[in-house]
N, C-alpha and C positions, 0 to 999 in steps of 0.2 A: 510703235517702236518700244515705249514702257513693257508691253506683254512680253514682245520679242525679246527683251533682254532678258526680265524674268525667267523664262524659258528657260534661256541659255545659260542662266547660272543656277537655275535648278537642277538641269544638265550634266554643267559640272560637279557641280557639288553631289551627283550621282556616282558618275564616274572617277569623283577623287576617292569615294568613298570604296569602290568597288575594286580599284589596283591595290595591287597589294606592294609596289615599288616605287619609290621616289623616280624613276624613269616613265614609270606607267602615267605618274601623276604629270608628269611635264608635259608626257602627247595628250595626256588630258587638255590640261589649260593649252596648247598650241591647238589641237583641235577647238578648242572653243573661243577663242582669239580668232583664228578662220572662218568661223561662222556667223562673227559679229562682222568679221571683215567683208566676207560676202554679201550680209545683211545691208552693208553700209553703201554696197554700190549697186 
């Protein structure tokens, strides 16, 4: 479960990195919020 998060906020932190719009960054973190969510059931 440690790995799995790590991932996912390496993830983010990919894709915060790679929008170029305060919008872009929001479906970032909602996209990766959903994945932890998925993760979790």
């Amino acid at each position: 479960m440690k790995k799995l998060f790590s991932v996912l906020v390496a993830l983010a932190a990919l894709g915060a990195a790679a929008c170029n719009t305060v919008e872009g960054a929001g479906q970032d973190v909602e996209s990766a919020g959903e994945a932890v969510q998925d993760a979790a059931d």
